[in-house]
C-alpha positions in Angstrom: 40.7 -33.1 -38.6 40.9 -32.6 -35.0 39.5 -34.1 -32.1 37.8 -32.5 -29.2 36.0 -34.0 -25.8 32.6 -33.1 -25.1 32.0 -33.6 -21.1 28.4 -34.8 -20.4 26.2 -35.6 -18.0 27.8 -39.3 -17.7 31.4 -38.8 -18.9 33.6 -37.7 -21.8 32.9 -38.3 -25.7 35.8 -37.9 -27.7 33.9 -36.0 -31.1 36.3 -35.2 -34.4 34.8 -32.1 -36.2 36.7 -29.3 -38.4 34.8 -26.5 -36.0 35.9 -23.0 -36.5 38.0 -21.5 -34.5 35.1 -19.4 -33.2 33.1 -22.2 -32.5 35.8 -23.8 -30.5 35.6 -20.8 -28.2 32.0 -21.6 -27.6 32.7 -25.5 -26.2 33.4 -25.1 -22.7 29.9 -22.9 -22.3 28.3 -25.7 -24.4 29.7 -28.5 -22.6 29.7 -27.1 -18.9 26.1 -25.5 -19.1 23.9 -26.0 -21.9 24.2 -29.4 -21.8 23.4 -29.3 -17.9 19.9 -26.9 -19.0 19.3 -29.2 -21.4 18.8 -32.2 -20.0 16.9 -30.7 -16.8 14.8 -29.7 -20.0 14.2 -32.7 -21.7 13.7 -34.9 -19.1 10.8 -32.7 -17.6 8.1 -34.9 -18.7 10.1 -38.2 -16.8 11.0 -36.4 -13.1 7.3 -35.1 -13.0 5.5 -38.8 -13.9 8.6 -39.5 -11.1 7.4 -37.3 -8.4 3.9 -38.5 -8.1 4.0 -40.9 -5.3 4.1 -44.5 -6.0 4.2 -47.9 -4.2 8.0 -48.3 -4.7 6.9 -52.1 -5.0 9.8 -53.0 -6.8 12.2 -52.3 -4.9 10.2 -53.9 -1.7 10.7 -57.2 -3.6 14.0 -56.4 -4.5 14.8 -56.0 -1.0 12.7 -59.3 -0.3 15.0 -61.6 -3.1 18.0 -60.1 -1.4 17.4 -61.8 1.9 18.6 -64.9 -0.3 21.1 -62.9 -2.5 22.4 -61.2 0.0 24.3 -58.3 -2.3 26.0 -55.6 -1.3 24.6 -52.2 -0.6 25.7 -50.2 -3.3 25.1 -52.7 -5.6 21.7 -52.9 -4.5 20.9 -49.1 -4.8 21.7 -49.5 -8.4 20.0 -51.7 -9.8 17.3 -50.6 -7.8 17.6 -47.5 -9.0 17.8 -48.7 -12.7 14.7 -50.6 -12.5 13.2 -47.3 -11.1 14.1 -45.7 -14.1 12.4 -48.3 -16.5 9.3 -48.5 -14.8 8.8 -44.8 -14.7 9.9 -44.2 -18.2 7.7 -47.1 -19.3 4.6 -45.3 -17.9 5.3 -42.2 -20.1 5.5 -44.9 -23.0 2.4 -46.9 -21.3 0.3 -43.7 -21.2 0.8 -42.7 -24.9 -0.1 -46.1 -26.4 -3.1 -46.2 -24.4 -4.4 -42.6 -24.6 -4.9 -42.0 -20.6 -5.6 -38.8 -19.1 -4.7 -39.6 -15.6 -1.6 -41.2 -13.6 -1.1 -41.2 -10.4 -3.7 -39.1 -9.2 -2.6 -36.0 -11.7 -2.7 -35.6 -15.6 -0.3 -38.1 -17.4 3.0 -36.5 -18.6 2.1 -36.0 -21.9 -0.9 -34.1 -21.5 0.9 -32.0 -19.6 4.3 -31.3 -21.6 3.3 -32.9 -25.3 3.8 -36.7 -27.0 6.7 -35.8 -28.5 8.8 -34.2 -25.7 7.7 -37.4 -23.5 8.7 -40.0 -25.9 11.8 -38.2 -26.2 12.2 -38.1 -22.4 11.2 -41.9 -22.1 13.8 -42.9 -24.7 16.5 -40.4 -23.5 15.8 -43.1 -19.5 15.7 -46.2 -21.1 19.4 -45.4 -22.3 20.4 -43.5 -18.7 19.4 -46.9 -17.0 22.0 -48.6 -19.4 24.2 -47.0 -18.2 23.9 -46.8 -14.6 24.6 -50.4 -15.3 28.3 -49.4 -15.2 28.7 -48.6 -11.7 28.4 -52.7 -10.9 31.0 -55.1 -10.2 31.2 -58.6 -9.2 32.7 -59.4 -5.4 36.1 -60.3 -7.1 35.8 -57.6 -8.7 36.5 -54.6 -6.7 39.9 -54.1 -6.4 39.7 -53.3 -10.6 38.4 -50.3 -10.8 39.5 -49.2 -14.3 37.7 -50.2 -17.5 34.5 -52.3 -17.4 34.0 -55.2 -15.2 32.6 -58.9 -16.3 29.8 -57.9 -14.1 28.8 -55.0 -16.1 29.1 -57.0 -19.2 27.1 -59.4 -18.0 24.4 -57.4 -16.7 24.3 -54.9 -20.2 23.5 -58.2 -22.1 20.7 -59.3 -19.3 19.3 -55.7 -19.3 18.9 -55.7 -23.3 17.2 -59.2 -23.5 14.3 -58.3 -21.2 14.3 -55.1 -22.6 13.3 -56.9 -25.5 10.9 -59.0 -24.0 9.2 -56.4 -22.7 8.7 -54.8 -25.7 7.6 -58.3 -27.6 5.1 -58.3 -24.6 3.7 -54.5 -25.2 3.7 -55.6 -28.6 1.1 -58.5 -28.6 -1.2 -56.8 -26.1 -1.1 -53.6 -28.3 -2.1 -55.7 -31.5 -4.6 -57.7 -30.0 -5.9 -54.5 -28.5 -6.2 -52.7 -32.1 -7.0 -55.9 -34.3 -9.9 -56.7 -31.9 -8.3 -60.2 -31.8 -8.9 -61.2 -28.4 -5.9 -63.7 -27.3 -6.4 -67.3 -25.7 -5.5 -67.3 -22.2 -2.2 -69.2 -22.6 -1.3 -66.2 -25.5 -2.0 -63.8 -22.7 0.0 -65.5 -20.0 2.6 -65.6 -22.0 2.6 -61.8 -23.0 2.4 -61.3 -19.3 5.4 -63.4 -18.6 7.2 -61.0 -21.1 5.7 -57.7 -19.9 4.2 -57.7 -16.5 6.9 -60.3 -15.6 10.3 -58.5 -17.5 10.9 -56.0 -14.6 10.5 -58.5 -12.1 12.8 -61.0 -13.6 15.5 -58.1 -14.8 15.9 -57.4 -11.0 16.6 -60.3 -10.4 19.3 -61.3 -13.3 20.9 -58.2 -12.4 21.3 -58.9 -9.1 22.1 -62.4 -9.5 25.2 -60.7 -11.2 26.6 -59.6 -8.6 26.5 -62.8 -6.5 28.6 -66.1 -7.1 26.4 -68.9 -6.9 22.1 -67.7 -6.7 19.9 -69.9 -5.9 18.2 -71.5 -8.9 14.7 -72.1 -8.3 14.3 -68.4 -8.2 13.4 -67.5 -11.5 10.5 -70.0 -11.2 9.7 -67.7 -8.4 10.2 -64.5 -9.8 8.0 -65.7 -13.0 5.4 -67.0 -11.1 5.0 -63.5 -9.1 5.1 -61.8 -12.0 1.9 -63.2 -13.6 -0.1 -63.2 -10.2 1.1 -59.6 -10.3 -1.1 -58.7 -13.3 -3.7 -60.7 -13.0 -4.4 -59.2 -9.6 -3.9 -55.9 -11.4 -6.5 -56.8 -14.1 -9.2 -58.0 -11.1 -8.6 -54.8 -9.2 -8.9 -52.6 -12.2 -12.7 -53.9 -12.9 -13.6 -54.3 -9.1 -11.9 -51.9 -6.6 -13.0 -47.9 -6.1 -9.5 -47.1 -5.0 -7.9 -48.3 -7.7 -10.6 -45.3 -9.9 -9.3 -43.2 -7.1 -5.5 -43.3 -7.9 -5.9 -43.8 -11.9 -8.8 -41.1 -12.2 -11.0 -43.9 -14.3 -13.4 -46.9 -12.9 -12.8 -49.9 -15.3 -9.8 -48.6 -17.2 -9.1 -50.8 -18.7 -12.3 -51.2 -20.7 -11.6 -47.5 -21.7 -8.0 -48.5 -23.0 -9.5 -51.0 -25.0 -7.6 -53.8 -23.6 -8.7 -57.6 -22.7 -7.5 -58.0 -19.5 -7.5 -61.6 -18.1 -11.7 -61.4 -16.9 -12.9 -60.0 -20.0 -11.3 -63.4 -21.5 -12.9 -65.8 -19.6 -16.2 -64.4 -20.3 -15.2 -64.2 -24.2 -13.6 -67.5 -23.8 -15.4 -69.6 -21.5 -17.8 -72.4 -22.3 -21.6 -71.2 -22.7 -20.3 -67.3 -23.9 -18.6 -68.3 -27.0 -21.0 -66.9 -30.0 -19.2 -65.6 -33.3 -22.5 -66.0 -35.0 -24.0 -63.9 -32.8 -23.5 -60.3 -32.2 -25.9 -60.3 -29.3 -23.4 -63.1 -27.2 -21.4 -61.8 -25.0 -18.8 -61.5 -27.0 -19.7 -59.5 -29.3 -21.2 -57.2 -26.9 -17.6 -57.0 -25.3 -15.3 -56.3 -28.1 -18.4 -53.9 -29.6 -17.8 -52.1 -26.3 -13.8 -52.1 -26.3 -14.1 -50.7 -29.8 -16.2 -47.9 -28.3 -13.0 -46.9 -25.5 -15.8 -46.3 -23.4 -16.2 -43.6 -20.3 -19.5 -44.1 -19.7 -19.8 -45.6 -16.3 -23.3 -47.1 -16.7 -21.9 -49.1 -19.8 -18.9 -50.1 -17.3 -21.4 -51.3 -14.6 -23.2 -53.5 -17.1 -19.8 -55.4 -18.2 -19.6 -55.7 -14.6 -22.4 -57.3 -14.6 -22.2 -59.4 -17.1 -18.6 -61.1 -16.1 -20.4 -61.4 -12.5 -23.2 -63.7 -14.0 -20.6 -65.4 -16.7 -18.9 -66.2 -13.5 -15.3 -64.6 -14.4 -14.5 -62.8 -11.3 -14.8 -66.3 -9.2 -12.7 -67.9 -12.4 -10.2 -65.1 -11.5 -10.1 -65.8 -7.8 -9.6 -69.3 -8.3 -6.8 -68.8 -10.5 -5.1 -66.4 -8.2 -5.6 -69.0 -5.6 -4.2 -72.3 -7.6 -1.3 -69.7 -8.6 -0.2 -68.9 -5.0 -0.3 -72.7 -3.9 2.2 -73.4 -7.0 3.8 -70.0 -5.7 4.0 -71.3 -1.6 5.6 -75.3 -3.6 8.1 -73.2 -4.9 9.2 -71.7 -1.8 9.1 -74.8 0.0 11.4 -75.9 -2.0 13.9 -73.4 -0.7 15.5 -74.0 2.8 15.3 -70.2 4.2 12.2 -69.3 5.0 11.5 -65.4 3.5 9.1 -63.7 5.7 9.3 -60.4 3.2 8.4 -61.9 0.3 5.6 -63.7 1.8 4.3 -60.4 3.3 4.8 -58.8 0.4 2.4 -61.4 -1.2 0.3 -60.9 1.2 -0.4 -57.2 1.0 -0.5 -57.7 -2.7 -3.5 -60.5 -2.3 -5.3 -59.0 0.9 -8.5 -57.2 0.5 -9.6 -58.6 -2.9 -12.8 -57.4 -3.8 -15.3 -60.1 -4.3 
């Protein structure tokens, strides 16, 4: 048996194989070009999702948390990078699971190169951002440059536990979405902590990698953005034209099927609540979910409905009591961030009422 190394697009894989002698003639062409073609192949469906222009949000409050982190440059680029990587890849994933024809402004990837291709091309990221991982190193760690740093260790254990809460998060909302089992609103919360909230908070674990002694009321912070994140999402998506404008679809998320934090207050809330009768309000909402409606008259009435159940004003108010817990927290913390509380700002301003 003999061994022979493979170069790829990230290093050298030592693979032992009894190939034929004409075979072995074939590996430099296989390792030096085909594999460089076939990965400009398969990840088509992940650098065209990647070239529609986004808000590059995340790294805006990457660049926010550093004012109190403070790491290095290069350090920053990578993780920023990585958690580029996972949120575009997620939205091939995202797309898929909830059948939309738009992203971005253009066709979503897989309508455009196939459902397998880009679930292949999502997995084939979420692996690539692993990796990147490698390139970090701890401040005392720069002088050792061979083999893997504590930093990297550190950070590939981080990355693959909110890795997995994201996907315990995508989990629940896809089961309540398909069951027709509308959540509570602390069931929801929580899935949004583990979702909405998992790219947020792996920024910041990865960063806080790279830095000696991080602050520690920032992961109350991070959390806390996180689920005013979404729920500002979920507002937007049944109130604001631009929002139809970018995603191609007014109330998409009534065609996705999914209960976003509105729809459960009016399912929820005191006065709606009527599982013996169809005609309440919700029944009339999950009927309409089941449906995965396009019909914009149908959307209009839902409007109308949370309007007069009074969820949109229940949303608002939430927002607000969640930024006053949000503006505690950063009292708490002696240096003032002017970034992240701009950033807050742009995120809040404009709210449709």
């Amino acid at each position: 048996m003999k061994r022979y190394v493979f170069v790829t697009h990230y290093n050298a894989y030592v693979y032992q194989s009894s190939v034929s002698p004409w075979n072995l003639r074939t590996l430099p062409y296989f390792s030096r070009l085909i594999f460089t073609r076939d990965i400009k192949v398969i990840t088509k469906p992940y650098n065209y999702v990647a070239s529609k222009s986004g808000k590059n949000f995340r790294r805006k409050f990457m660049s926010a948390l550093n004012v109190w982190l403070g790491i290095d440059q290069e350090s920053f680029d990578t993780i920023s990078h990585v958690i580029e990587l996972l949120h575009n890849s997620s939205l091939l994933i995202d797309d898929i699971q909830d059948e939309s024809k738009f992203r971005r402004g253009s066709l979503a990837s897989h309508h455009v190169y196939g459902v397998a291709q880009t679930i292949n091309a999502a997995n084939y990221i979420y692996f690539a951002a692993e990796h990147e991982l490698r390139k970090l190193r701890g401040p005392e760690e720069y002088e050792n440059v061979g083999g893997y740093s504590e930093c990297w260790t550190q950070a590939s254990r981080v990355f693959n536990e909110e890795l997995l809460n994201l996907h315990r998060g995508q989990g629940m909302e896809l089961y309540w979405r398909d069951t027709l089992q509308p959540p509570t609103e602390a069931e929801y919360l929580q899935m949004v902590h583990h979702k909405t909230g998992g790219l947020f908070r792996l920024a910041l674990r990865l960063m806080k990698c790279c830095v000696p002694a991080p602050l520690l009321l920032l992961d109350q912070v991070v959390d806390l953005f996180g689920v005013i994140y979404q729920i500002v999402d979920d507002y937007k998506n049944m109130k604001e034209t631009a929002m139809t404008e970018s995603k191609g679809c007014f109330c998409e998320d009534l065609t996705e099927g999914k209960f976003s934090f509105p729809l459960l207050h009016a399912i929820w809330s005191k006065g709606t609540i009527d599982t013996d009768n169809e005609n309440g309000i919700k029944g009339e909402i999950i009927r309409i979910l089941t449906t995965r409606t396009t019909d914009d008259m149908v959307k209009r009435h839902v409007v109308s409905r949370l309007e007069k159940a009074g969820s949109f004003a229940y949303t608002r108010q939430i927002l607000d009591d969640l930024c006053k817990q949000l503006a505690a927290l950063l009292g708490r913390i002696r240096r003032k961030n002017p970034q992240l509380e701009a950033l807050l700002s742009v995120m809040l301003s404009n709210l449709p009422v």
